[in-house]
C-alpha positions as CSV (number, residue, x, y, z in Angstrom):
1,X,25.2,5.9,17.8
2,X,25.5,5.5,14.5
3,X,23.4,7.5,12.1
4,X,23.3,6.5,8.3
5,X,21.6,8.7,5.9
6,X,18.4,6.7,4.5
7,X,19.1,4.8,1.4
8,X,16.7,5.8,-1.8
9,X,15.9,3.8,-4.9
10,X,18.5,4.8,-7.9
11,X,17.9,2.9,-10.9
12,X,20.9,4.3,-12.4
13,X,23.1,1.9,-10.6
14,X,21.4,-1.1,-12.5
15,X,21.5,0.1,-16.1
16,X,24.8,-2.0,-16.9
17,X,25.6,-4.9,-15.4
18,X,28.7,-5.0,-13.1
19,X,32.0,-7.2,-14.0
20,X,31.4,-8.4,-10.3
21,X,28.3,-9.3,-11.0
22,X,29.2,-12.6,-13.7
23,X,30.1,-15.4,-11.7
24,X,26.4,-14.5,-10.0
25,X,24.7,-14.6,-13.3
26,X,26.9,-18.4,-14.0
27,X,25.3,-19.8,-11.3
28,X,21.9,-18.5,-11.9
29,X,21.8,-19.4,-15.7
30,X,22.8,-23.0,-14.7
31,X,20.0,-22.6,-12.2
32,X,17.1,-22.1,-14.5
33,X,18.5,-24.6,-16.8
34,X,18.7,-27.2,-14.3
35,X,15.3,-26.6,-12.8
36,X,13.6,-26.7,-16.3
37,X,13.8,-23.1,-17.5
38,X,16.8,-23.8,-20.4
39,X,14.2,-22.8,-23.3
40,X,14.4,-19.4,-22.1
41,X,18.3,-19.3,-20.9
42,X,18.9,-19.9,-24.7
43,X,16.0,-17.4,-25.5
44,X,17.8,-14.6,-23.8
45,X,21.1,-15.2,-24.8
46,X,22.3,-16.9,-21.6
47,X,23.7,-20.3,-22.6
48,X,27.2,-19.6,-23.1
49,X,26.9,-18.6,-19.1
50,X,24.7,-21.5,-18.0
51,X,27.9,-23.8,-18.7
52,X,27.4,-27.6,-20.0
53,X,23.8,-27.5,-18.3
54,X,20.9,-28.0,-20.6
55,X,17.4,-29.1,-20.3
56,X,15.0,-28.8,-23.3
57,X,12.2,-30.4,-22.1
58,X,9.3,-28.1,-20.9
59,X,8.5,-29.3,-17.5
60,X,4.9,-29.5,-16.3
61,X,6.0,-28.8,-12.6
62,X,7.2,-25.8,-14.0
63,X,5.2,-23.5,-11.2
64,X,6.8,-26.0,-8.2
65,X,10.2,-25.6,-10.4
66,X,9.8,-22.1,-10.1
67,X,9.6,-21.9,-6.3
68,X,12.2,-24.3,-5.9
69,X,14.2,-22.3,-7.7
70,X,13.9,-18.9,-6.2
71,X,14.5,-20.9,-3.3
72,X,17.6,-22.1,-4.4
73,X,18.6,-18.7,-5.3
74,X,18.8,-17.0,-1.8
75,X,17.3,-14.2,0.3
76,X,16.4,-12.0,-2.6
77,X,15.2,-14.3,-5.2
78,X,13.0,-15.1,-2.7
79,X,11.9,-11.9,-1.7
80,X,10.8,-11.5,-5.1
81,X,9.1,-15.0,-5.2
82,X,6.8,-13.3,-2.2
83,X,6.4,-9.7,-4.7
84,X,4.8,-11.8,-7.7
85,X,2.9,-14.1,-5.1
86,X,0.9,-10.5,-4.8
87,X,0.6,-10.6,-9.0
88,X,-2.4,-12.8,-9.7
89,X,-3.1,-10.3,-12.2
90,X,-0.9,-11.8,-14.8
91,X,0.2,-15.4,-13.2
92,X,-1.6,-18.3,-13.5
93,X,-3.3,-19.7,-10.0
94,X,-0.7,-22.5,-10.2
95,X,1.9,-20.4,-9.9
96,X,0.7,-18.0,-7.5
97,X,-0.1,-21.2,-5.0
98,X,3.3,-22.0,-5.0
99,X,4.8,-19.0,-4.8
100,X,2.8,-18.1,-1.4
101,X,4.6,-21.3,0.2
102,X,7.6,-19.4,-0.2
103,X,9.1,-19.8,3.3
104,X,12.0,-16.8,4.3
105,X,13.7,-19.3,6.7
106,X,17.2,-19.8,6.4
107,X,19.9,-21.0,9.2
108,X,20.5,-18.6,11.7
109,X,24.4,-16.6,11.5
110,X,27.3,-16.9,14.2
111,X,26.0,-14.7,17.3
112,X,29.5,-12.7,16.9
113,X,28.1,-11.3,13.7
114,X,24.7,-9.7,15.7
115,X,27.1,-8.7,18.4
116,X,29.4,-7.4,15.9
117,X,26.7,-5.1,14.0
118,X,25.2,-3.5,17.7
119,X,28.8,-3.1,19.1
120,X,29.1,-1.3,15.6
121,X,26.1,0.8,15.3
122,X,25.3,1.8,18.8
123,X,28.8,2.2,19.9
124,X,28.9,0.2,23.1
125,X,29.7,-3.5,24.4
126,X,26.4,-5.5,24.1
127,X,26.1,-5.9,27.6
128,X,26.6,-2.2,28.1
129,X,23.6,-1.7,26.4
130,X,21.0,-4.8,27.1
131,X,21.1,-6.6,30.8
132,X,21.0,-9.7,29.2
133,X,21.5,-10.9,24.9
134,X,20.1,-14.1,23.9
135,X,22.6,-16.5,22.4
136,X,20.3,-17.7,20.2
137,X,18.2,-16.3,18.0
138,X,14.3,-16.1,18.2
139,X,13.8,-16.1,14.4
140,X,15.9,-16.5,11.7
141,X,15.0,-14.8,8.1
142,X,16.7,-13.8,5.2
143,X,17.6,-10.6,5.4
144,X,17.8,-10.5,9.5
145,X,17.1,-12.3,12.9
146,X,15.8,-11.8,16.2
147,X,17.1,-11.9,19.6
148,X,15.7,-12.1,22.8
149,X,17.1,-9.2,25.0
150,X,16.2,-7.0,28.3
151,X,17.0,-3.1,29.2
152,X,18.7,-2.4,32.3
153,X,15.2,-1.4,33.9
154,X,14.3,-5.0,33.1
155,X,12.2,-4.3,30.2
156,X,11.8,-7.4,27.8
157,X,12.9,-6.3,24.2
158,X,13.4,-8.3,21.2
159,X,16.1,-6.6,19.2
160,X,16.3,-7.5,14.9
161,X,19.3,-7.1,13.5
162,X,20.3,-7.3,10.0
163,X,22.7,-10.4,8.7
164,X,26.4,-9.3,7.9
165,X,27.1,-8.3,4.8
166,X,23.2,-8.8,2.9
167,X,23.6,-5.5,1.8
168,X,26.4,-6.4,-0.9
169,X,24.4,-9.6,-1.6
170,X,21.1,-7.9,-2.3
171,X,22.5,-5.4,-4.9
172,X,24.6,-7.9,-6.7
173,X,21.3,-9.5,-7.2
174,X,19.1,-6.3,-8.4
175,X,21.8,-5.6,-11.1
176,X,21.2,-9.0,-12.2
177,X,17.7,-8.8,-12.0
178,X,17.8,-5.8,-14.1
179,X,19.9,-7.0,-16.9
180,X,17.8,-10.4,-16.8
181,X,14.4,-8.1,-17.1
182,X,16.3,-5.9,-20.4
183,X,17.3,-9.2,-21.9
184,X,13.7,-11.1,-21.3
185,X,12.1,-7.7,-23.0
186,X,14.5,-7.7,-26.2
187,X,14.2,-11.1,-26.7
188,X,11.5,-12.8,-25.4
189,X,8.4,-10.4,-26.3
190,X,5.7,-12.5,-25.1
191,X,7.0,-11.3,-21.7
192,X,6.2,-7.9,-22.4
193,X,2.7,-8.2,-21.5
194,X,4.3,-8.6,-17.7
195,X,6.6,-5.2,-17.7
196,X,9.6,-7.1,-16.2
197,X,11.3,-3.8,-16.4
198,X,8.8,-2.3,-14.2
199,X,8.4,-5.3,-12.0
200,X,12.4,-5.5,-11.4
201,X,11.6,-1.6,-10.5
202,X,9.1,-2.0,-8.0
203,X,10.9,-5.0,-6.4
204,X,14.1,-2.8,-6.3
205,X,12.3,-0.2,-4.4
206,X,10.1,-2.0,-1.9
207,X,13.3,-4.4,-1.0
208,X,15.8,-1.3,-0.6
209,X,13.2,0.2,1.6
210,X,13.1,-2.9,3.9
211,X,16.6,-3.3,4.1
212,X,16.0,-0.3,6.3
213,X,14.9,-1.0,9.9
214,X,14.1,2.6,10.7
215,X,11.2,2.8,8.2
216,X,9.8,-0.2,10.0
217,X,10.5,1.4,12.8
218,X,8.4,4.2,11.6
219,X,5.4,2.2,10.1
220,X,5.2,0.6,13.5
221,X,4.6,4.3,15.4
222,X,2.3,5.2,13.2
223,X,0.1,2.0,13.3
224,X,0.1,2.2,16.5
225,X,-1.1,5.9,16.2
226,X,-3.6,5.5,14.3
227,X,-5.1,3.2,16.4
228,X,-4.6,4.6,19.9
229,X,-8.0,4.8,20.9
230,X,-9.0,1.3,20.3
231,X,-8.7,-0.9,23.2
232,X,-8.9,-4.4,21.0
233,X,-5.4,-3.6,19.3
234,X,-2.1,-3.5,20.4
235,X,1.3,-2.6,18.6
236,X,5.0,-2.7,20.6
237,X,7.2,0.4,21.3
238,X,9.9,1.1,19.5
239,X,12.8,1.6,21.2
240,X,14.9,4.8,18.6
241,X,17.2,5.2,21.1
242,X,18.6,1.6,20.6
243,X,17.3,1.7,16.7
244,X,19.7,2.4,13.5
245,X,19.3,1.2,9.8
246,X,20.3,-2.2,10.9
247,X,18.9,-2.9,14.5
248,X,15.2,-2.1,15.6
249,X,14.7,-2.3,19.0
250,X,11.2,-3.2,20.0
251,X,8.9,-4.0,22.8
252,X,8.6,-7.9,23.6
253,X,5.0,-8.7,23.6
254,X,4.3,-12.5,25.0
255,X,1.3,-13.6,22.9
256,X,0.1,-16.8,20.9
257,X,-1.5,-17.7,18.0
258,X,-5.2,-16.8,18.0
259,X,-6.4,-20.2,15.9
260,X,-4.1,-22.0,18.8
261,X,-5.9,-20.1,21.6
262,X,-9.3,-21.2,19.9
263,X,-8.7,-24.4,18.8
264,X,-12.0,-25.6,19.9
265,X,-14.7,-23.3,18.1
266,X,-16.2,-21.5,20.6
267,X,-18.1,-17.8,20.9
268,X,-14.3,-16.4,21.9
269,X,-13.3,-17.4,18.9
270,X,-16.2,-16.6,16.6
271,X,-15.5,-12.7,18.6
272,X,-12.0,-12.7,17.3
273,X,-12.5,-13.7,13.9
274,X,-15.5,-10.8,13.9
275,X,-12.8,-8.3,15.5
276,X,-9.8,-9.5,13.0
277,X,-11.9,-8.4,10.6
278,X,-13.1,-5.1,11.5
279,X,-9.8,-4.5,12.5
280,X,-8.2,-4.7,9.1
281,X,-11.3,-3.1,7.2
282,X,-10.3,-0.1,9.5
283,X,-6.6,0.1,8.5
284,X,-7.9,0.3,5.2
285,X,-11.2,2.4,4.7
286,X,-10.7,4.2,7.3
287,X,-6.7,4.8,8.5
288,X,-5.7,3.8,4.9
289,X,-2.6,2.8,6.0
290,X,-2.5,-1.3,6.7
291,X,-0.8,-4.0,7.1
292,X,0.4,-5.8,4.0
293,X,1.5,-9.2,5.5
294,X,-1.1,-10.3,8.5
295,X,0.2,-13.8,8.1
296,X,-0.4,-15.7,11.4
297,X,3.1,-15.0,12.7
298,X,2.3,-11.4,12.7
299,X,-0.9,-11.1,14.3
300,X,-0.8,-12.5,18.2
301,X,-3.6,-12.4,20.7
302,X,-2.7,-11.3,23.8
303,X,-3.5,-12.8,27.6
304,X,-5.9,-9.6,28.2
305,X,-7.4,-10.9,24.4
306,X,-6.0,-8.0,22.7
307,X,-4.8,-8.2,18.7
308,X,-1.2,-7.8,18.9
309,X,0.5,-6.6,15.2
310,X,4.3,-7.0,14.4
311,X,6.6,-6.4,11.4
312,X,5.9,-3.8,9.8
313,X,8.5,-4.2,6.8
314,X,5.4,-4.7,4.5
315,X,2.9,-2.1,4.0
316,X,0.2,-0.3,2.2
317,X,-0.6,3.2,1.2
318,X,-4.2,4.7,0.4
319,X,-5.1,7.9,-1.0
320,X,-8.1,9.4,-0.4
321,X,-9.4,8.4,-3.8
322,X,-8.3,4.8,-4.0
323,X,-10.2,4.1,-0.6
324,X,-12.7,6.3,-1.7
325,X,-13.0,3.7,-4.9
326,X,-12.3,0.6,-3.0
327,X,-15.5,1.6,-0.4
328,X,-17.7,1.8,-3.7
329,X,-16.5,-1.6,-4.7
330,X,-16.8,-3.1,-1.0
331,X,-20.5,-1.5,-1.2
332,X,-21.0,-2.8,-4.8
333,X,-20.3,-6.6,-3.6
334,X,-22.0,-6.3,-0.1
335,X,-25.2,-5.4,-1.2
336,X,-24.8,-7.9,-5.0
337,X,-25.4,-4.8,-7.1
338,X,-23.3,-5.4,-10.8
339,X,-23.8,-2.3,-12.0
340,X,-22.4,-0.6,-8.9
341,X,-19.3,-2.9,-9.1
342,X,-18.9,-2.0,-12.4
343,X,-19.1,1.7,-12.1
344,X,-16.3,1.6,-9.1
345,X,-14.3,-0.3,-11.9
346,X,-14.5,2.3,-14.2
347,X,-14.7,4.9,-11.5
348,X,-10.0,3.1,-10.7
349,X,-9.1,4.6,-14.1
350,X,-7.8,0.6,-14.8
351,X,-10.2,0.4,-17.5
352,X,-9.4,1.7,-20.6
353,X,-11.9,3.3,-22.9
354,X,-12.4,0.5,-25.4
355,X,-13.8,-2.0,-22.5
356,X,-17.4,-2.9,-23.4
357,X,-18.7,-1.6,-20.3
358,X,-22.1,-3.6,-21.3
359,X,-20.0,-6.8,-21.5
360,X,-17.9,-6.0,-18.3
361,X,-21.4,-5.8,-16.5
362,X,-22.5,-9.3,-17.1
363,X,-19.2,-11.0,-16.1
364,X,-19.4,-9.0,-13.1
365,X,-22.8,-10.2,-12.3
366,X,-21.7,-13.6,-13.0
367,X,-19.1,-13.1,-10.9
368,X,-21.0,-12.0,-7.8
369,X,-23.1,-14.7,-8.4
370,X,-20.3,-17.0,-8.1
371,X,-19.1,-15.2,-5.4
372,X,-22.6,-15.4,-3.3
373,X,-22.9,-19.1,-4.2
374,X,-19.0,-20.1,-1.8
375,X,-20.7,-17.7,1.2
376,X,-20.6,-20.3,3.6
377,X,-18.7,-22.9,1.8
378,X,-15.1,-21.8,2.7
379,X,-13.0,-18.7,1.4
380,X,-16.0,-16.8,-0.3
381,X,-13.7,-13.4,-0.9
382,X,-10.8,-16.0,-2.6
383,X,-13.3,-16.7,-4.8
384,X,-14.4,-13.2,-5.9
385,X,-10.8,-12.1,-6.0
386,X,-10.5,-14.7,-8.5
387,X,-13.0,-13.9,-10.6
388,X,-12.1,-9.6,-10.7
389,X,-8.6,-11.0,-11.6
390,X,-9.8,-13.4,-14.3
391,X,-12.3,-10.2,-15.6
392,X,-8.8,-8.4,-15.4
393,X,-6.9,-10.5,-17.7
394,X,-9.8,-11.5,-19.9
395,X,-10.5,-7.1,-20.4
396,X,-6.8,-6.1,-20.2
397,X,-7.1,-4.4,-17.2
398,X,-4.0,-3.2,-14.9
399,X,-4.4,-3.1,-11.3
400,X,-2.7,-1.1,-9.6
401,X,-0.3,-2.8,-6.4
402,X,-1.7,-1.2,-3.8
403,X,-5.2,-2.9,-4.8
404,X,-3.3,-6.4,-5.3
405,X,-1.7,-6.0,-1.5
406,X,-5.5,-5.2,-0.2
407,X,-7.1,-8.4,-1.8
408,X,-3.7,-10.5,-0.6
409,X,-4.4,-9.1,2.9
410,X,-7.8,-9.6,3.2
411,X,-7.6,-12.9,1.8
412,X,-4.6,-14.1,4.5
413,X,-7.5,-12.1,7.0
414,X,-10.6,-14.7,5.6
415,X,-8.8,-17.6,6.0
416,X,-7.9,-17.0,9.6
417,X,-11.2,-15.7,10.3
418,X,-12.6,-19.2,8.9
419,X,-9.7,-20.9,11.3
420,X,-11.4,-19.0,14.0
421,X,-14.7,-19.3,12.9
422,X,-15.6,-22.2,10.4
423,X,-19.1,-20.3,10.0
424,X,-17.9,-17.5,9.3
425,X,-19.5,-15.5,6.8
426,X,-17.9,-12.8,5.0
427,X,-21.1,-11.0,3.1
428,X,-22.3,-10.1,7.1
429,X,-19.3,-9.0,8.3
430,X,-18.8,-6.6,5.2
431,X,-23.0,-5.7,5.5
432,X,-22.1,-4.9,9.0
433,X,-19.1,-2.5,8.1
434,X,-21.3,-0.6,5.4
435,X,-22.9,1.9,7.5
436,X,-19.0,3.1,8.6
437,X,-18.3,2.9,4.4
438,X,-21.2,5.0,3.9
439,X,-21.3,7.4,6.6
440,X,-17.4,8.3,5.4
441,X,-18.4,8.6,1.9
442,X,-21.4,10.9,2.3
443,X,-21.3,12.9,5.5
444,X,-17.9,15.5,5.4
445,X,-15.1,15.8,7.5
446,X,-15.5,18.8,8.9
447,X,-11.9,18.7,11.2
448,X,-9.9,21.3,11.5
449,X,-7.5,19.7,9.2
450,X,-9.5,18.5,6.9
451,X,-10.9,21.9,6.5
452,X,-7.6,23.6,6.1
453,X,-6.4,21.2,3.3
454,X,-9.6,21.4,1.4
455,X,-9.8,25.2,1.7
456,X,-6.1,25.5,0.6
457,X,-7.3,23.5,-2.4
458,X,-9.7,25.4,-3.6
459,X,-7.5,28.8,-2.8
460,X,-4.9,27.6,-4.9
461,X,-7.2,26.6,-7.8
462,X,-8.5,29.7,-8.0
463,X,-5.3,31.7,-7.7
464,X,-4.4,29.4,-10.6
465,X,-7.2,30.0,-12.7
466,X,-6.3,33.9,-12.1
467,X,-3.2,33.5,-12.9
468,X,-3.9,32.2,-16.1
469,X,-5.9,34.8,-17.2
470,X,-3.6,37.3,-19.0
471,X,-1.8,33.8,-20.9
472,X,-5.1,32.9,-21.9
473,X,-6.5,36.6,-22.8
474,X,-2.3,37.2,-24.5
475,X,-3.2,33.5,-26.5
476,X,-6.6,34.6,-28.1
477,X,-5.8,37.6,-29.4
478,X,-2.3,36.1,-31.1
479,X,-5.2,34.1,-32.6
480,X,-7.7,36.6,-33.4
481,X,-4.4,38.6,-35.1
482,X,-3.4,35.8,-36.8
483,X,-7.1,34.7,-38.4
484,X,-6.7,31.3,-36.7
485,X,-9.8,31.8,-34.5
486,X,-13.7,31.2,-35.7
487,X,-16.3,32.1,-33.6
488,X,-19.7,31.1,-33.7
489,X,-22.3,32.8,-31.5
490,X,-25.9,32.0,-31.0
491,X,-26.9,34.7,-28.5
492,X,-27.0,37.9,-30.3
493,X,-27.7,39.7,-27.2
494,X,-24.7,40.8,-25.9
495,X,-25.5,44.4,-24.2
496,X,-24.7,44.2,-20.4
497,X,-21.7,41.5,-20.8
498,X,-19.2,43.7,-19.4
499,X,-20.9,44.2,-16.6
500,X,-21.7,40.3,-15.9
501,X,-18.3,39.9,-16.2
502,X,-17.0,42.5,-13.5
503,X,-19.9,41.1,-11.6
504,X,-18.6,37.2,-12.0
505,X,-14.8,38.7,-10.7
506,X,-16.3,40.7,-8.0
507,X,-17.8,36.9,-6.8
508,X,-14.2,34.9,-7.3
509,X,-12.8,37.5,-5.3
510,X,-15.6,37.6,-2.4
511,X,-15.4,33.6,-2.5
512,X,-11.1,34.1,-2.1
513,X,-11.6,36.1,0.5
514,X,-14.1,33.8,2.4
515,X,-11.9,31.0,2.0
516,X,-8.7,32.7,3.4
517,X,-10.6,33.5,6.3
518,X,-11.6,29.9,6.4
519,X,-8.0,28.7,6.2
520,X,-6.7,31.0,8.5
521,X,-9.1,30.4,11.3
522,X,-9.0,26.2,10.8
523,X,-5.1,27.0,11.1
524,X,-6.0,29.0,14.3
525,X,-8.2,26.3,15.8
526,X,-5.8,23.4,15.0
527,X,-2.7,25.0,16.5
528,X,-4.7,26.6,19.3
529,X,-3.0,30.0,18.8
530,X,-4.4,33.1,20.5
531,X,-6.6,33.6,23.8
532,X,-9.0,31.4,24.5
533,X,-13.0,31.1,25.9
534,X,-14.2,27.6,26.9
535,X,-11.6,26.0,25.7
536,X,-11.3,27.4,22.4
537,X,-9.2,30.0,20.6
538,X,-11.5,33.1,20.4
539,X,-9.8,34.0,17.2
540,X,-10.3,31.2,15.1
541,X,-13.9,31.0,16.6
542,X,-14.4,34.8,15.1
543,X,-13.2,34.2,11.9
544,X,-15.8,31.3,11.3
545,X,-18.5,33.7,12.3
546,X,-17.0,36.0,10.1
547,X,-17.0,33.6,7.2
548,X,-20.2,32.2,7.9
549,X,-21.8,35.6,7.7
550,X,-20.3,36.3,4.6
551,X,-20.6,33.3,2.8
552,X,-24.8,33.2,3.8
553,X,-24.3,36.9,2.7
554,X,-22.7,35.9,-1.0
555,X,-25.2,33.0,-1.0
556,X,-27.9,35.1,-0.6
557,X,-27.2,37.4,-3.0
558,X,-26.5,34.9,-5.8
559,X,-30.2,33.1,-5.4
560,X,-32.0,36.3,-5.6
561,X,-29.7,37.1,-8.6
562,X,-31.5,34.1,-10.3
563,X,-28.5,32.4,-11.8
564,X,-26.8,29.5,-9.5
């Protein structure tokens, strides 16, 4: 079968753009210029390549222009239609509702070519490796298509495979995405303000990535990892035995639309919309890994009522500090509190420090109150998204894309809710989800792993700060030597310092050794190495005691000392 290595990001390739590359540019100059964009083919030094086309005139459909356009364009033009769809941040609404209607439906290819690429890749006749290939496709997209296929043991599959020769197409395109975002920075400079550079960047990266099925493939596992225990959710296997860079074999799950199963309001439906909801505040307060594109198409319900979640080409990425902010924030607008909205704000880093935080505060409360006045009236969190990304432009505020994907997602995750549910009422469902917020925020993990990592931390800090020592101790007296340090002291007792000192290091090394013991034993428990009592390894068992003792032992001793 064949094996190619994973393709990575290398902006290198873009910096110049190729000779190859020119009769692609021709055709996209005359493009803009013909769908009312000529002002800034001139502007960037690109009407010699547009040809005789010209169009002065400013357009006021110059947002439906624009998505016509990309349209026009092809598979990756409109890929990167759908990536500024996310960037409400610094697009007008206009153009942001028409880039969403960007549809990546094109005509399906020849069946030969599929055949072709799975004769290639997993070296064997089609029918050698399926019992039966549908002739025609499922779906047809722009970068791949789905068939309809089953395994010899009768297994129903449906098997993607990527369209002949995209990959050419795709970086013919980013090279000329690249020189159009250098030549829109040197000479239009309003554009600045957008970082096309860094836009043509992160496009470049997230459509390389998708290119490659076996990181779908991937995302797909782990979804369906992370949510093994929960019997409302269900993600299809992926087949890796029948999976390369351009074919991903997967599970055929036989599901409908949930607003067509509930066309008629009823208490199933008002469930579902409840569940969908949960469902994706999970993946991301929780898991904080989710699902970046839970369009209709890619959420089923099941016969046995289950959620059932597919394509996983799109996804986001949490750290512990961004769900950490983004719980505050949830918190902040469940319970209407301003100031608490404002401090998770701050709390991102997107603010910078000449924001008037007093200022910030009162749009915030006037968005909330905006926000509380829709509850009930249609897409309530639409609403507040709108206003944060208004309060973002209006305070120069950059927000990061991860945030952007969650508010996209969770407002494609409203509006079927409200499809489901026309009653449906966001503030309770997030009210109701608090208590999970809070109890993640407040109480610890204490799991083995979580233990291990945070004990490592701390291990390594101090080792660090150790380390330091002699640099820092070699640095003041250069100073001292050299008359470049003052020193002002207020205490003028100083008789017993040398011994606080070798009392302070005696306590950094006491608390080292706690933690290794900690590390190791969490290391012991997690791998279950070593004989075992009860079900559990009597080593790593013993070396909490151990730790425990000592740490109560070290605590003790410090209160009694008087100085915590």
């Amino acid at each position: 079968m064949r094996n190619d290595p994973v393709e990575t990001f290398d902006a290198a390739q873009f910096t110049r753009l190729a000779p190859t590359a020119y009769p692609r540019l021709a055709h996209i100059a005359s493009a803009l210029t013909r769908f009312g964009f000529g002002r800034y083919v001139r502007r960037m030094r690109l009407h010699r390549a547009a040809g005789a086309v010209e169009n002065a005139t400013q357009s006021s459909r110059d947002a439906a222009n624009l998505r016509a356009m990309l349209e026009s364009l092809g598979p990756t033009f409109v890929k990167f239609g759908q990536l500024l769809s996310l960037r409400r941040d610094i697009l007008p609404d206009a153009y942001i509702d028409e880039l969403t209607k960007l549809q990546d439906q094109v005509p399906p290819d020849a069946l030969s070519d599929a055949r072709g690429i799975v004769v290639e890749d997993l070296e064997a006749p089609v029918n050698t490796v399926y019992a039966s290939f549908d002739d025609v496709p499922l779906a047809a997209a722009s970068m791949a298509q789905v068939y309809c296929a089953r395994l010899h043991d009768g297994t129903e599959v449906v098997v993607k495979v990527r369209r002949a020769g995209i990959e050419d197409t795709v970086h013919t395109d980013l090279n000329i995405l690249f020189f159009l975002a250098r030549q829109l920075e040197r000479h239009v400079k309003e554009s600045l303000r957008f970082s096309p550079l860094a836009l043509a960047t992160e496009f470049a990266e997230t459509l390389i990535g998708e290119l490659d099925f076996r990181r779908e493939g991937r995302n797909a596992d782990r979804f369906r990892q992370n949510f093994s225990g929960d019997t409302s959710v269900s993600v299809p296997r992926i087949f890796w035995a029948l999976t390369t860079a351009r074919i991903l074999t997967m599970e055929r799950s036989r599901g409908h639309r949930a607003q067509a199963a509930h066309s008629v309001v009823n208490e199933g439906g008002r469930a579902l919309a409840d569940t969908l909801l949960q469902t994706f505040l999970t993946q991301v307060f929780e898991h904080g890994f989710f699902h970046g594109d839970p369009h209709p198409g890619n959420v089923f319900l099941l016969d046995d009522g289950r959620l059932c979640f597919h394509d996983f080409g799109i996804v986001g990425r949490l750290q512990g500090d961004d769900q950490e902010n983004l719980a505050q924030l949830m918190l902040g607008v469940a319970v209407n509190d301003h100031q608490w909205v404002t401090d998770a704000y701050f709390a991102m880093g997107v603010a910078g420090p000449d924001v008037d935080r007093n200022a910030f505060a009162q749009d915030v409360d006037d968005a909330l109150a905006a926000f509380y006045s829709s509850v009930g009236h249609g897409p309530a969190f639409t609403e507040i998204l709108r206003q944060f990304i208004h309060l973002s432009q209006r305070y120069r505020i950059h927000l990061p894309r991860v945030f952007l994907m969650v508010a996209k997602a969770f407002m494609e995750i409203e509006s079927q809710a409200l499809q489901l549910n026309p009653d449906f009422n966001i503030v309770t469902a997030l009210q109701s989800f608090a208590p999970r917020l809070v109890k993640r925020l407040v109480v610890p993990d204490f799991s083995a792993a979580s233990v291990s990592r945070s004990s490592y931390r701390t291990v390594r800090a101090a080792r660090t700060a150790v380390e330091a020592l002699p640099d820092i101790a070699r640095q003041l007296i250069e100073s001292l030597r050299d008359g470049k340090l003052s020193i002002s002291l207020r205490h003028e007792q100083l008789t017993g310092m040398e011994e606080r000192i070798e009392r302070a290091s005696n306590r950094i090394s006491f608390s080292l050794i706690i933690a290794s013991i900690v590390i190791a034993s969490a290391l012991v428990m997690a791998f279950h190495t070593g004989p075992h009592f009860w079900g559990l390894p009597v080593l790593g068992v013993a070396g909490f005691v151990i730790a425990g003792i000592l740490g109560l032992r070290w605590s003790v001793s410090v209160m009694r000392s008087g100085r915590l």
